[in-house]
ZAMARGU-4260 file (C-alpha; in steps of 0.2 Angstrom, whole numbers, plus 5000, padded with zeros to 4 digits):
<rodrens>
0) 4909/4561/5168 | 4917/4548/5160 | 4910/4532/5159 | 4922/4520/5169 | 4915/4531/5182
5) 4896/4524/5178 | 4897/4511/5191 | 4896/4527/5204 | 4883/4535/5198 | 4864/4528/5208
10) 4853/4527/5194 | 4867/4509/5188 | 4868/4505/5206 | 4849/4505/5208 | 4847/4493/5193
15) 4861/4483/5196 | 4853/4479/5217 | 4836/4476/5206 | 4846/4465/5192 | 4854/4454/5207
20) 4836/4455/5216 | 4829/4448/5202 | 4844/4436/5197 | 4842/4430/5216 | 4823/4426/5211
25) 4824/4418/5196 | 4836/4406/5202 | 4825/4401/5217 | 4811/4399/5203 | 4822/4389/5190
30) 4828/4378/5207 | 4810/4377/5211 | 4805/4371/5192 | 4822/4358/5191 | 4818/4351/5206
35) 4798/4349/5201 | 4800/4341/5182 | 4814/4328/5189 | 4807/4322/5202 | 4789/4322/5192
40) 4798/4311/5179 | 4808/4302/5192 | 4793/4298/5202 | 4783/4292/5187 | 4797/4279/5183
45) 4798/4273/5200 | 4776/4270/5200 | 4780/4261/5184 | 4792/4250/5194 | 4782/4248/5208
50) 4770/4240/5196 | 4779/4229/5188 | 4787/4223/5204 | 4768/4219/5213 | 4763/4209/5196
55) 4782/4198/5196 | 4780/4191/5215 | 4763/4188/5210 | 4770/4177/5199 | 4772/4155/5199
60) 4793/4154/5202 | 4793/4139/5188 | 4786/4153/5176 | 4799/4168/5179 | 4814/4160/5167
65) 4799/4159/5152 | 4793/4178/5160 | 4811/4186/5159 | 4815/4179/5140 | 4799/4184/5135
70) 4801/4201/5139 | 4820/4201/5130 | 4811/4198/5117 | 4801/4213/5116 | 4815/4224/5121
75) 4831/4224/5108 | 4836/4242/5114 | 4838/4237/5131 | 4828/4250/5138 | 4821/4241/5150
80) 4834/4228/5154 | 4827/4214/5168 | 4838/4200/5175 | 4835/4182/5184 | 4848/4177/5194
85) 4853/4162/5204 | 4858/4162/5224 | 4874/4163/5221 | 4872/4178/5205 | 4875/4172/5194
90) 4863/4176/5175 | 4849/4164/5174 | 4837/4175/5162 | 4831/4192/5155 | 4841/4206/5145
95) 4850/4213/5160 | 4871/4213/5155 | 4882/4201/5166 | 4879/4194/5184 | 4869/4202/5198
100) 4876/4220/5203 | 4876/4225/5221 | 4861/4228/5225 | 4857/4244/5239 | 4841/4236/5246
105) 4825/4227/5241 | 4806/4229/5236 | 4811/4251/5234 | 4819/4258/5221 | 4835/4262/5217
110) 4846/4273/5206 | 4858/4259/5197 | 4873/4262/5183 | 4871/4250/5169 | 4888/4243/5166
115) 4889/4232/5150 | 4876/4243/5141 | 4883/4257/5128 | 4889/4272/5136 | 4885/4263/5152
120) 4869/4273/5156 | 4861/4275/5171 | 4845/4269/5178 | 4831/4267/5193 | 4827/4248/5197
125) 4820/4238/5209 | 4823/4221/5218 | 4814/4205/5223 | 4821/4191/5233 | 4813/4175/5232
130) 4811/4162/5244 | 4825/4147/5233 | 4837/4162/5234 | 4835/4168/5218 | 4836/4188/5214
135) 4824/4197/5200 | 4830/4214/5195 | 4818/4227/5183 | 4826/4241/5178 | 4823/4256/5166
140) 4835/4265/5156 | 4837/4284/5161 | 4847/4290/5148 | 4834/4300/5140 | 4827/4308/5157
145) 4846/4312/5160 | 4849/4320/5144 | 4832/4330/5147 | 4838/4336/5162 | 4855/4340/5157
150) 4847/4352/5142 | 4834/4362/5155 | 4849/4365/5165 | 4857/4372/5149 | 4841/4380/5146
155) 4842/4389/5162 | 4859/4393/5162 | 4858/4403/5145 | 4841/4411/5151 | 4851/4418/5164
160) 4863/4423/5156 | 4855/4431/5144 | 4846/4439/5159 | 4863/4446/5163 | 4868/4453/5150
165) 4853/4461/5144 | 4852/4467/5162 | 4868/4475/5165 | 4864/4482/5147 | 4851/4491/5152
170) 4859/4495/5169 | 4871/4505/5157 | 4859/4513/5147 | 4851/4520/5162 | 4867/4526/5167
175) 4872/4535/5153 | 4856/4543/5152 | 4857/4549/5169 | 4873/4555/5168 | 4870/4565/5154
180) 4858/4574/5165 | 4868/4577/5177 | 4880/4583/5166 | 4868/4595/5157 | 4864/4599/5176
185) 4882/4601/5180 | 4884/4612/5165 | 4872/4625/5170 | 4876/4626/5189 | 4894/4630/5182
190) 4888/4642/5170 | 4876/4651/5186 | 4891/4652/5198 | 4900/4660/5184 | 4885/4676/5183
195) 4874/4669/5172 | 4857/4673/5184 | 4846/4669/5169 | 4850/4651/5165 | 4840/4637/5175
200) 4842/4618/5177 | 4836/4606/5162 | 4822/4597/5165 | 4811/4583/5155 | 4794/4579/5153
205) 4797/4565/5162 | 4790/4571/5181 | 4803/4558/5190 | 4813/4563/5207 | 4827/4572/5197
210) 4814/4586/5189 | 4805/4589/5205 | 4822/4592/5211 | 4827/4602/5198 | 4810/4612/5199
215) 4813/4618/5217 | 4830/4623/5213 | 4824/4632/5198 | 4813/4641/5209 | 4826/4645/5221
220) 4834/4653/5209 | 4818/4665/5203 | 4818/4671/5219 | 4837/4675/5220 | 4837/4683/5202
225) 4824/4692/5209 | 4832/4697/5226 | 4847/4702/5216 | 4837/4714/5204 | 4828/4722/5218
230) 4847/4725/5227 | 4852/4732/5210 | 4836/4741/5209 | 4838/4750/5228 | 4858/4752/5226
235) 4853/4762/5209 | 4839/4771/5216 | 4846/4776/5231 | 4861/4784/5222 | 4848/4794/5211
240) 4838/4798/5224 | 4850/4804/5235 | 4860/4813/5222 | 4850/4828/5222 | 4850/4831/5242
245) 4869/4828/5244 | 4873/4841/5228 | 4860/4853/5235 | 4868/4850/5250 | 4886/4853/5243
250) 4879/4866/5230 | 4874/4875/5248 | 4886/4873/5257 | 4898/4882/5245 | 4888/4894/5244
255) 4889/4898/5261 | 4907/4898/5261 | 4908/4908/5246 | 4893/4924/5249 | 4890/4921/5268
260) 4897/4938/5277 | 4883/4936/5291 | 4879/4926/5307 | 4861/4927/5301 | 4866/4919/5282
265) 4877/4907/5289 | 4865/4902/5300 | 4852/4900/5285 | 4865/4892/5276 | 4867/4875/5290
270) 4847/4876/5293 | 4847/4871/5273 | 4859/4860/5274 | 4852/4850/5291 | 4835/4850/5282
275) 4845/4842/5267 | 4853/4829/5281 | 4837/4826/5287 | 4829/4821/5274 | 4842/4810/5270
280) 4843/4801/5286 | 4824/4799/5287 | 4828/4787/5269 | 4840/4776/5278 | 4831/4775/5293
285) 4816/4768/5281 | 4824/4758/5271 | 4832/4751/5289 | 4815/4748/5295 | 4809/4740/5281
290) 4825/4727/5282 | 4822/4723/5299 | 4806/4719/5295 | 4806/4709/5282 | 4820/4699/5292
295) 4806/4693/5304 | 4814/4698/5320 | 4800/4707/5325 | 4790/4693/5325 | 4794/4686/5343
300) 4785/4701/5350 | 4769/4697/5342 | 4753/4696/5351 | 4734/4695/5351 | 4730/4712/5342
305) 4711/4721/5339 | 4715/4727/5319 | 4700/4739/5322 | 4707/4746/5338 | 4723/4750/5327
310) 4714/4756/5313 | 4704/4771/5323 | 4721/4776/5332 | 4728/4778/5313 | 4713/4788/5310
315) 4715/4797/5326 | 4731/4800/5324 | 4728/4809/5302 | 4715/4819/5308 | 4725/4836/5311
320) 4733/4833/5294 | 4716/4829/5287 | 4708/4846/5290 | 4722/4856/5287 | 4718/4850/5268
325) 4699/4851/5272 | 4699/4833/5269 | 4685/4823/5276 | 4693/4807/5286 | 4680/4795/5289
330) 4680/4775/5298 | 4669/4764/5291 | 4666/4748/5301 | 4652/4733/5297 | 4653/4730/5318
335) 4657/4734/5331 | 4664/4720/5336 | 4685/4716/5339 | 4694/4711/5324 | 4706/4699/5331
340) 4724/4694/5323 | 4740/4688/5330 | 4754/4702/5326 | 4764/4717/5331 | 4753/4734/5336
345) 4767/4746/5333 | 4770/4737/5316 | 4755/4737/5312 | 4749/4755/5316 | 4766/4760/5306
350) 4759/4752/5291 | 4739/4759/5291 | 4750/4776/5295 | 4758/4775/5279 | 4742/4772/5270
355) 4731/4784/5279 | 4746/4797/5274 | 4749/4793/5256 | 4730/4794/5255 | 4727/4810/5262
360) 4743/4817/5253 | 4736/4814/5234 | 4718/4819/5239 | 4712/4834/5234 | 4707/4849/5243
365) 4690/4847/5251 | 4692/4828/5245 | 4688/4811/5254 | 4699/4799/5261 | 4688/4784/5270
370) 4696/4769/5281 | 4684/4754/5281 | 4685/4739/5289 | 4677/4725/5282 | 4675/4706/5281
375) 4671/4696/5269 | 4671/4675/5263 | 4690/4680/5258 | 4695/4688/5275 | 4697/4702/5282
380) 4705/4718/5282 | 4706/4737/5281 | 4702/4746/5266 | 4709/4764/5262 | 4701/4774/5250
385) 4702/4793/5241 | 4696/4802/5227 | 4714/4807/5223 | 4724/4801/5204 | 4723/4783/5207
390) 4737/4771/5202 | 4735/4763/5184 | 4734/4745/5183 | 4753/4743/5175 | 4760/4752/5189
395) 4750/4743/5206 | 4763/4730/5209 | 4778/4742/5204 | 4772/4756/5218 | 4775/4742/5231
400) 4794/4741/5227 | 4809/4754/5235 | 4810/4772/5229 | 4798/4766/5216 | 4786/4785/5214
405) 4774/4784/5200 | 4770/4799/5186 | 4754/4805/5197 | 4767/4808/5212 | 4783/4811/5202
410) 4782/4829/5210 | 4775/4827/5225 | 4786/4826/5242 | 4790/4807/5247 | 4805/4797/5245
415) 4794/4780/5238 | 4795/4771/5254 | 4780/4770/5262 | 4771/4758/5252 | 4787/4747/5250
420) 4786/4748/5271 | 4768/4743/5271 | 4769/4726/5261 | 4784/4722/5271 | 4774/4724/5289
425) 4759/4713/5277 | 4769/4699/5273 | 4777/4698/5289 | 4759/4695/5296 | 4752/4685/5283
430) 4742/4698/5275 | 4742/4705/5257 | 4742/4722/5250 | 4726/4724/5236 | 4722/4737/5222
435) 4704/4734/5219 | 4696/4742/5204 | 4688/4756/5206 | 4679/4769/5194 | 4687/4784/5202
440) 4701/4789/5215 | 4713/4773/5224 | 4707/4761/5235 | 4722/4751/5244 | 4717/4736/5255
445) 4726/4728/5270 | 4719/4711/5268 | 4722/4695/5279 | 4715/4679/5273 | 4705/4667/5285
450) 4715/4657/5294 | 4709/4638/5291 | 4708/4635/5310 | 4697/4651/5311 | 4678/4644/5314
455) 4664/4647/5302 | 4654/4654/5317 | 4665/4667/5319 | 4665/4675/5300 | 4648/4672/5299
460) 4644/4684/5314 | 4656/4697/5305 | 4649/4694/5291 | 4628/4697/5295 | 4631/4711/5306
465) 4625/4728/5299 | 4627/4740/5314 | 4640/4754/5309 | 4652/4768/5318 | 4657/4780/5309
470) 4672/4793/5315 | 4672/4810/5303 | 4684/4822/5303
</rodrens>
């Protein structure tokens, strides 16, 4: 930006409105101060006159001529010229240069230019009329209060400008400085749209409207970096993951072409290949599920849901599967009361599913795999534990990603979905997916925290009660 432009940018138009603000103030004040210290000095003048005026007609008539020269005397720099004069104006007495002037009114004072004096100066005086027709004027010379008003003015006048100056200087400064931030700014938004993911907004130290600006955005763009390495992560996994199906596919299907002679190989040959296609389809169809979840549509159909009803239909449902591994399935809960939530059943049931399955798929033969419900000061939830590998502490936030299959399940049937299914059904519902510590085995909890509108009352009768069901396979 260049800088002819600065008068665009807010932070010079903020301080410019705040420099005429202030500009607009500080000339009421210096009115406010000029009008006070005249019209103090005027009015001290005036009192002074007001005197002197009371004591002269207090005075014999006879004695005025001898009064006015009298005080002459005492003043040779004119400063206080008084005249006498006749009826018909002429000089009788006193300092004053030449005959009477016109004189505005009587007994108040007046503001008076001192012809025959040097520079004619100007002065405040005041008038007495006697009863033989004769006229006594007292003045004081105003020069000096003139000349003191003339340099406050000057005084004022190169305060504010000064003012100016040194605010439209500063006006600049805070200009510049913000648009080098927004060039700075500018500069990496440019370099973002072209690719670069990784670089993020400048920021000071200076916590002001501009940072917490750029900190959202900055954030923003955390999110979308990680976004675009979670598409890049699906689009590669899902072309090395469904590399293998489609060339065994392929591999079989030429096969057939090549050896087949028979109905009965033939018929081998496309059963292999649907189960190939099957496969296949079931990994779109998740990874489908998961999107549409994780879109929210499926949140208009929510509703009020019993998470322990859901929980012993998921248990229900794994039992078969259970003892065809001679696995004991067992559901724990601390009471038999409901444990209400607002969500999606069917969504919600798909989610336990997966874990119920993954659990009773890495247990071992004769193992345990035990669904608990429980609540505690930190919410509430289901918990899903088995006596299988476990999942190492580096890898607990990497299982929940697409395709993601850790080394204990590297070789076990799966295509890495269902966990990534689960936590997208949990964060639609508020809820979060937990790996407690545990000595032995894996342990994955379905947590919901407490809803802050959720009464004490309730999570304290959750809480104390101690009666148990439990469902064993």
């Amino acid at each position: 930006m260049r800088l002819t432009e600065l008068h665009r940018t807010t932070s010079f138009r903020l301080a410019t409105l705040f420099l005429a603000m202030f500009g607009f103030a500080s000339i009421l004040l210096f009115g406010y101060l000029y009008v006070e210290i005249t019209g103090f000095e005027t009015e001290r003048v005036d009192e002074w006159l007001r005197r002197e005026h009371a004591q002269l007609t207090r005075e014999h008539p006879d004695d005025l001529v001898a009064r006015f020269e009298n005080q002459n005397k005492y003043d040779p720099h004119t400063q206080r010229p008084f005249g006498l004069f006749d009826a018909g104006g002429h000089h009788l007495a006193g300092g004053f240069p030449g005959d009477r002037p016109v004189i505005p009114t009587f007994d108040t004072p007046f503001t008076l230019r001192l012809h025959g004096l040097q520079h004619n100066p100007p002065g405040r005086c005041i008038a007495a009329r006697f009863t033989d027709g004769r006229v006594a004027l007292q003045c004081q010379n105003t020069r000096e209060l003139d000349h003191f008003d003339e340099e406050l003015v000057h005084a004022l006048l190169s305060a504010a400008v000064l003012t100016l100056v040194a605010g439209l200087l500063g006006a600049a400064l805070i200009g510049v400085g913000s648009v080098r931030r927004l060039d700075a700014v500018t500069a990496s938004i440019k370099e973002i749209v072209a690719g670069n993911l990784s670089q993020r907004l400048p920021m000071r130290s200076k916590q002001d409207d501009l940072d917490r600006l750029v900190r959202v955005v900055n954030g923003m763009l955390d999110e979308i970096e990680r976004l675009m390495r979670e598409v890049k992560g699906v689009c590669d996994a899902i072309a090395h993951d469904l590399r293998t199906p489609l060339t065994r596919l392929i591999a079989g299907l030429e096969r057939a072409q090549r050896r087949a002679t028979t109905k009965e190989e033939y018929r081998a040959a496309l059963d292999h290949t649907i189960v190939e296609a099957g496969g296949m389809l079931r990994t779109f169809n998740a990874l489908l599920r998961i999107s549409e979840i994780e879109s929210g549509v499926r949140r208009e159909s929510f509703e009020s849901v019993d998470l322990a009803a859901v929980a012993m239909d998921a248990v229900e449902l794994y039992e078969p599967a259970a003892e065809d591994k001679d696995i004991s399935l067992v559901l724990e809960r601390s009471s038999p009361e409901p444990y209400p939530m607002h969500g999606d059943p069917s969504l919600l049931f798909e989610a336990l599913a997966n874990l119920v399955e993954n659990a009773i798929k890495f247990a071992p033969p004769e193992g345990h795999v035990c669904v608990r419900l429980f609540s505690d000061a930190g919410g509430f939830g289901v918990s899903i534990r088995d006596d299988g590998p476990g999942i190492s502490v580096e890898e607990r936030q990497a299982v929940l990603g697409r395709f993601y299959r850790g080394e204990a399940s590297r070789h076990t049937p799966g295509n890495g979905l269902g966990l990534s299914l689960a936590n997208a059904v949990a964060a639609m519902h508020g809820m979060e997916i937990r790996f407690p510590d545990v000595e032995s085995g894996c342990e994955v909890q379905l947590a919901k925290p407490h809803d802050s509108h959720e009464s004490t009352d309730a999570r304290g009768s959750r809480r104390e009660a101690t009666s148990s069901l439990t469902v064993t396979s």
